[in-house]
C-alpha positions as CSV (number, residue, x, y, z in Angstrom):
1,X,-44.4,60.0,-53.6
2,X,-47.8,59.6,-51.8
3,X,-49.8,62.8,-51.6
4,X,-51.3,62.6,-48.0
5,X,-54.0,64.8,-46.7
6,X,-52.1,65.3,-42.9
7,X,-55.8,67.4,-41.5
8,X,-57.2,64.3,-41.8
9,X,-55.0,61.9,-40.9
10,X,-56.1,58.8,-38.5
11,X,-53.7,57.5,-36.6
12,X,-53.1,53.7,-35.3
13,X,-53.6,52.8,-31.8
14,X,-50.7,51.0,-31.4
15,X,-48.9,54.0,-31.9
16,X,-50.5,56.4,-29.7
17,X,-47.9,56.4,-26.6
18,X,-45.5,57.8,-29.1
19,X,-47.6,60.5,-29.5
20,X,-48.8,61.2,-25.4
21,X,-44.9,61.2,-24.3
22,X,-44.9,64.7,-22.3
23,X,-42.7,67.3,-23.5
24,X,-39.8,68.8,-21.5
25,X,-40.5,72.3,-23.4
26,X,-43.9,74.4,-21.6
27,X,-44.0,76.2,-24.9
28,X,-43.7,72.9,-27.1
29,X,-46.8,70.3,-27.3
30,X,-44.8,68.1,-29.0
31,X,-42.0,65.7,-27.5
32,X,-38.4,64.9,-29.2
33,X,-39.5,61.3,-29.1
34,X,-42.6,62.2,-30.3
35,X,-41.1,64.5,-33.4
36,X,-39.0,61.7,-34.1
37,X,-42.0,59.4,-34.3
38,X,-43.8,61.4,-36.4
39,X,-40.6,62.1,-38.8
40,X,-40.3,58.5,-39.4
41,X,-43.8,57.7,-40.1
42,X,-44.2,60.8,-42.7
43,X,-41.2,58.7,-44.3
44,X,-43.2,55.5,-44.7
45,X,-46.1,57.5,-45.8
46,X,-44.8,59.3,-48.4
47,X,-42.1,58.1,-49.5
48,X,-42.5,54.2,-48.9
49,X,-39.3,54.0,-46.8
50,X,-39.4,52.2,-43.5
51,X,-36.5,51.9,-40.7
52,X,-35.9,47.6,-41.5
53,X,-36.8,47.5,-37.0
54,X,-40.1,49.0,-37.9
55,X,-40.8,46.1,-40.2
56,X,-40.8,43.5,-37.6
57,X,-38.2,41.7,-35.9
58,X,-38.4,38.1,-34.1
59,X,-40.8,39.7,-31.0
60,X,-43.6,41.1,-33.3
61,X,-43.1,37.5,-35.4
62,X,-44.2,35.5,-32.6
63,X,-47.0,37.8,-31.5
64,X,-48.6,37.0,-35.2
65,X,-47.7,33.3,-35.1
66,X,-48.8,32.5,-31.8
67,X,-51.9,34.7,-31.8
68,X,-53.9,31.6,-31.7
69,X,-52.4,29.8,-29.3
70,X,-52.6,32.6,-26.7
71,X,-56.4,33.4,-27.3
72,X,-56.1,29.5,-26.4
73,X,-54.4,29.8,-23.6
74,X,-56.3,32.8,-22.3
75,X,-59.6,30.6,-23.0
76,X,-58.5,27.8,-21.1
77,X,-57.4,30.1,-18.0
78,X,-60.5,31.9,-17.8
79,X,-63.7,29.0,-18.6
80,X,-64.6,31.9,-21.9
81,X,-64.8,31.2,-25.2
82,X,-63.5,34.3,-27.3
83,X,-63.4,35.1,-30.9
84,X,-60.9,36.8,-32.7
85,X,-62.1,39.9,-34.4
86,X,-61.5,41.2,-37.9
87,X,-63.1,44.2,-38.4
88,X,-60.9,47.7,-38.3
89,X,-62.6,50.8,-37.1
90,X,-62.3,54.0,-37.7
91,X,-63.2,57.7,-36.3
92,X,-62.1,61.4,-37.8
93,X,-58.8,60.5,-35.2
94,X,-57.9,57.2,-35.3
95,X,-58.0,53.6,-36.6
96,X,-57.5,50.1,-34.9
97,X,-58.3,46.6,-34.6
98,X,-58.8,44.9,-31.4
99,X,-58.0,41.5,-30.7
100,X,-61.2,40.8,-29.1
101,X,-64.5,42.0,-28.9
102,X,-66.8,41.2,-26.0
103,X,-68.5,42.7,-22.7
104,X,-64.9,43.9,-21.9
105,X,-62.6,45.1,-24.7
106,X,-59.5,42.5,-25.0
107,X,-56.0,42.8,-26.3
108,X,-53.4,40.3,-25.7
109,X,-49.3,40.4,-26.1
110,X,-47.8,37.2,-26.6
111,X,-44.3,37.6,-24.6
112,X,-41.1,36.6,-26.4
113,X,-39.5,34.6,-22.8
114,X,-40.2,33.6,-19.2
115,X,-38.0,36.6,-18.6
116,X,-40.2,39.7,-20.6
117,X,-43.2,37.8,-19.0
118,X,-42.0,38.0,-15.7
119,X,-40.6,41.4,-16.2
120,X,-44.2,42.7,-16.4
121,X,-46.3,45.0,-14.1
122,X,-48.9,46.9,-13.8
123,X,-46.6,50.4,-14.3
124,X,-45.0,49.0,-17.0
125,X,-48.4,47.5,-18.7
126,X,-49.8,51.4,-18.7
127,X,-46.9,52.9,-19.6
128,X,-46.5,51.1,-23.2
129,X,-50.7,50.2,-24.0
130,X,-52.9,52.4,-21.8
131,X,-53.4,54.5,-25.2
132,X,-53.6,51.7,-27.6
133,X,-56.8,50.3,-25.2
134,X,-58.2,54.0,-24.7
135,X,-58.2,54.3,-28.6
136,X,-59.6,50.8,-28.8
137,X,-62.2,52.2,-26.5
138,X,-62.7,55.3,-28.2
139,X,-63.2,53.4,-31.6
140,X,-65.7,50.8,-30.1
141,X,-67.5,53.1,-27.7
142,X,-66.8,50.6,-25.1
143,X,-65.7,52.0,-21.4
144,X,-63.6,48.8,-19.9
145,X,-60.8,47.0,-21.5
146,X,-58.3,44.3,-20.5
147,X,-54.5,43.4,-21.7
148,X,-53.7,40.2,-20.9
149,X,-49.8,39.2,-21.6
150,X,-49.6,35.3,-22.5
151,X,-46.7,33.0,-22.4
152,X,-46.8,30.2,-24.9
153,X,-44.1,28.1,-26.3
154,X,-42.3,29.7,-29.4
155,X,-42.6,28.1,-33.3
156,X,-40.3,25.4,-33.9
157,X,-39.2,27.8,-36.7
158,X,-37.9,31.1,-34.6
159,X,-37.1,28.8,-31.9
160,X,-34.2,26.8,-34.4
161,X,-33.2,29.9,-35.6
162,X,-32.6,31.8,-32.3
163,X,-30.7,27.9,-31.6
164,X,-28.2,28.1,-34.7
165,X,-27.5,31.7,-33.9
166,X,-26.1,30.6,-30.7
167,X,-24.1,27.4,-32.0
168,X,-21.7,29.7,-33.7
169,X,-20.1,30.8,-30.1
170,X,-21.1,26.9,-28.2
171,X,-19.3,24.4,-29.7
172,X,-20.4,20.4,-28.7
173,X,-23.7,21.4,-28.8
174,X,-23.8,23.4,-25.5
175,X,-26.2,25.5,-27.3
176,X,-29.2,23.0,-27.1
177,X,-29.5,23.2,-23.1
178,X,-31.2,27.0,-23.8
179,X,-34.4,25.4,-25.5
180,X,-36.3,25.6,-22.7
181,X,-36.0,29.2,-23.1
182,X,-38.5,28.9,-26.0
183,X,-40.8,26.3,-24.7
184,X,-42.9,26.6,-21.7
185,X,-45.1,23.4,-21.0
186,X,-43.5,23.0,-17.2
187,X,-44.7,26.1,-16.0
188,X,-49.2,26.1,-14.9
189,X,-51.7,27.4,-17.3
190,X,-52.8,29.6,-14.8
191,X,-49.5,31.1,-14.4
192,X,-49.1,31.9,-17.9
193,X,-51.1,35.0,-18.1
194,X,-51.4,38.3,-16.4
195,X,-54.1,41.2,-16.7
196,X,-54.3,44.8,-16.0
197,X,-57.9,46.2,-16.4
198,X,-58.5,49.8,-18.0
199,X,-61.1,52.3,-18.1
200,X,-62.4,55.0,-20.6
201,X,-61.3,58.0,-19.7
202,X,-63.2,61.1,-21.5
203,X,-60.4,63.3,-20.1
204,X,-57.6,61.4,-21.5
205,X,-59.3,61.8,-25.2
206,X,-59.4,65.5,-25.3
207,X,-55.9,65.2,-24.3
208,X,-55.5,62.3,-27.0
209,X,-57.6,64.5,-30.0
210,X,-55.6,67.6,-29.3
211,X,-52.0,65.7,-29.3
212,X,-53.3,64.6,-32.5
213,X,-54.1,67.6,-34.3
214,X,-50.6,69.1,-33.0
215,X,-49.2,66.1,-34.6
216,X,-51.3,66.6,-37.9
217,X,-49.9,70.1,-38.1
218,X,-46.3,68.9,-37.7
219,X,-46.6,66.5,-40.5
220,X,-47.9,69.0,-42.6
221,X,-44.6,71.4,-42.4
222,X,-42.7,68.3,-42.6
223,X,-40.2,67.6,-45.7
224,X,-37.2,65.4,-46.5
């Protein structure tokens, strides 16, 4: 058991929209989602237990093998050179670590297919990262920020394995005609990414710090 100190609790940016989901309750700051969110992470916390989908599946896997390749790609696209940063920060609310760190603030998502990429919008984009950038903002004291969605082909590794699974229900090999669903070198460079810009919103913190100390107060009631 891991004695946490929930008042002063930071949490991750890439978390945040489970926190901001809006209740259905007007007496109740907190969401069921959002409860449920929290339940699960006081879990991991203290007791070291983690849901096996929160430990990564095949999507998150190629977003941390093919980081390079999409800061690549995005390069290539755009004339910049970038530079992948290292460095975590931290305030009294949250911590993080941006992908990049330049005159605008830049986080990329590799996307698993042609078909999550092209699935993407602007609605969409907000909806799951607009409070991962603002706490990215927040943390850095920057005031504009860009996600940028790549498409690059996936590992030979994931991509044989995602290929065996189906051979078990095409026999003759049929399977092998869905590799092109995992490699991408037919489609432009400059059709491989998409952007949605972001700005700091001093408003949408407030909002952001007092979610969070409602949060902090549920963890601390919390028990198994």
């Amino acid at each position: 058991m891991n004695k946490i100190n929930w008042k002063t609790y930071k949490f991750h940016c890439s978390g945040l929209h489970n926190l901001m989901t809006a209740s259905r309750k007007k007496d109740e700051p907190l969401s069921e989602t959002t409860k449920s969110y929290l339940r699960d992470l006081y879990l991991r916390e203290v007791w070291g237990r983690e849901k096996s989908d929160m430990l990564g599946n095949k999507f998150t896997q190629k977003g941390i093998m093919c980081e390079t390749d999409s800061i690549q790609l995005v390069e290539n696209v755009t004339g910049n050179k970038y530079f992948k940063n290292l460095k975590t920060f931290k305030n009294n609310y949250l911590v993080g670590t941006p992908d990049i760190i330049s005159p605008v603030l830049i986080d990329i998502k590799t996307s698993w297919d042609l078909f999550t990429f092209s699935a993407v919008n602007e609605e969409k984009a907000k909806k799951d990262y607009y409070y991962q950038l603002l706490g990215y903002m927040f943390l850095t004291g920057q005031h504009a920020s860009r996600l940028v969605y790549s498409l690059v082909n996936t590992p030979d590794d994931i991509t044989n394995q995602e290929l065996y699974k189906l051979s078990f229900n095409m026999p003759n090999g049929e399977h092998m005609k869905y590799k092109n669903n995992y490699i991408f070198d037919d489609i432009p460079e400059s059709l491989k990414i998409k952007y949605y810009d972001f700005v700091y919103s001093q408003e949408e913190i407030e909002k952001l710090k007092l979610k969070i100390i409602d949060a902090r107060e549920y963890l601390s009631h919390l028990t198994i």
